[in-house]
C-alpha positions as CSV (number, residue, x, y, z in Angstrom):
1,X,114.1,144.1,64.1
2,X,115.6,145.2,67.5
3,X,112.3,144.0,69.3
4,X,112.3,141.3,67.8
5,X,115.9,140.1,68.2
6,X,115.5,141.0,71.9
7,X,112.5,139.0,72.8
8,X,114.4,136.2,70.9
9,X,117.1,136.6,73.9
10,X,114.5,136.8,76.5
11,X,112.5,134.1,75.3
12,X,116.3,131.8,75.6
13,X,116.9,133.7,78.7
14,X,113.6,132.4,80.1
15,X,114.2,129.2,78.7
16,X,117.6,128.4,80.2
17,X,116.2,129.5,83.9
18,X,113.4,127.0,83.5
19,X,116.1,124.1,83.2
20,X,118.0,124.9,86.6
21,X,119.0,122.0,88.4
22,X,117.1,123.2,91.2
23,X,113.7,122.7,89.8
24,X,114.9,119.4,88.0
25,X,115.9,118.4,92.1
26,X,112.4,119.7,93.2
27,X,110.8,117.4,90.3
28,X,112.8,114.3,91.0
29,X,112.1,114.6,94.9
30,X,108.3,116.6,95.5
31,X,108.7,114.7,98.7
32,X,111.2,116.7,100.2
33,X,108.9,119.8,100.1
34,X,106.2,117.6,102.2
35,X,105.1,118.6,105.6
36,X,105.4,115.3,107.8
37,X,102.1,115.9,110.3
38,X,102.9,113.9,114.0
39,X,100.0,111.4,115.4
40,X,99.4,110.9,118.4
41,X,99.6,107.1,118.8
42,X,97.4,106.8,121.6
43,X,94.3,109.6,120.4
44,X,94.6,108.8,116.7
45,X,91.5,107.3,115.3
46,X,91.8,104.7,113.1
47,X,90.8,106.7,109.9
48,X,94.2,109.0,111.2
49,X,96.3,105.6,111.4
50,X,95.6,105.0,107.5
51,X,97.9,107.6,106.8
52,X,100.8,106.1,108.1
53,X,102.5,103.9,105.1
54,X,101.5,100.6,104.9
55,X,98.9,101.0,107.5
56,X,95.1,99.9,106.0
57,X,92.4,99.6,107.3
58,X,92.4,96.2,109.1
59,X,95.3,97.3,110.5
60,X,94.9,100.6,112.0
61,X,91.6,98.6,113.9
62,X,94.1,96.3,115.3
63,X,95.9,99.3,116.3
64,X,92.9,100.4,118.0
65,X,91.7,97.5,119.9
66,X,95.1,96.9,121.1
67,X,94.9,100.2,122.7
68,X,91.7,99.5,124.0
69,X,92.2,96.6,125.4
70,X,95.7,97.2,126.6
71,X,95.9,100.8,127.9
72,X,98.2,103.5,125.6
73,X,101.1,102.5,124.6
74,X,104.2,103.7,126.8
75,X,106.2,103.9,123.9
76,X,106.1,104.1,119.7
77,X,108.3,100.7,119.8
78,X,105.1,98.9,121.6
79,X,103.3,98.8,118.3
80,X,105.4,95.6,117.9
81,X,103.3,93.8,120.0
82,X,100.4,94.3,117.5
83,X,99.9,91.3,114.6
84,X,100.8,92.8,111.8
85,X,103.9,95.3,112.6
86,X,107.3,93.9,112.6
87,X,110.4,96.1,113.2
88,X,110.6,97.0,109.0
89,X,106.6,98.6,109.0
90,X,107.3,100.2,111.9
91,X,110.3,102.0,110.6
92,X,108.6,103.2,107.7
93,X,106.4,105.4,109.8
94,X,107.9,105.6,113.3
95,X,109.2,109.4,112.9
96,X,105.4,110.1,112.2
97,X,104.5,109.0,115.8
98,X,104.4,109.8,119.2
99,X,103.4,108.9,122.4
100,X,103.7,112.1,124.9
């Protein structure tokens, strides 16, 4: 009866930890334990430039020819100048980028 009354307590024990508000936080945001890997804007292949949120393929070869046809891009903020990225798509991925 005393083993069995103390795995009763263990089992609740074990229980309870399961419900901390820790792993309810880690459930509710997964993203927060994601590594955010940097591109380089101006060696990135297009296939790399599909990673980038809202970036498809269509879009990462304008990317592309814009580069090849322009030189690299001085600066992240340049991508503007490609059809397709306004100021709003290029805030969703800007911290991924770089230019140096």
């Amino acid at each position: 009866m005393k083993h069995y009354l103390l795995m009763m307590v263990l089992m609740v024990a074990v229980g309870v930890a399961a419900l901390s508000p820790v792993t309810v936080v880690a459930a509710e945001n997964p993203a927060a334990n994601t590594l955010i890997e940097t591109i380089h804007l101006n060696q990135a292949t297009a296939e790399q430039l599909q990673t980038l949120p809202g970036v498809g393929p269509a879009l990462s070869e304008r990317i592309v020819i814009y580069r090849t046809e322009h030189g690299p891009f001085s600066s992240v903020d340049q991508l503007t100048d490609v059809k397709g990225i306004g100021q709003a798509k290029l805030a969703k991925f800007k911290k991924q980028l770089t230019v140096d």
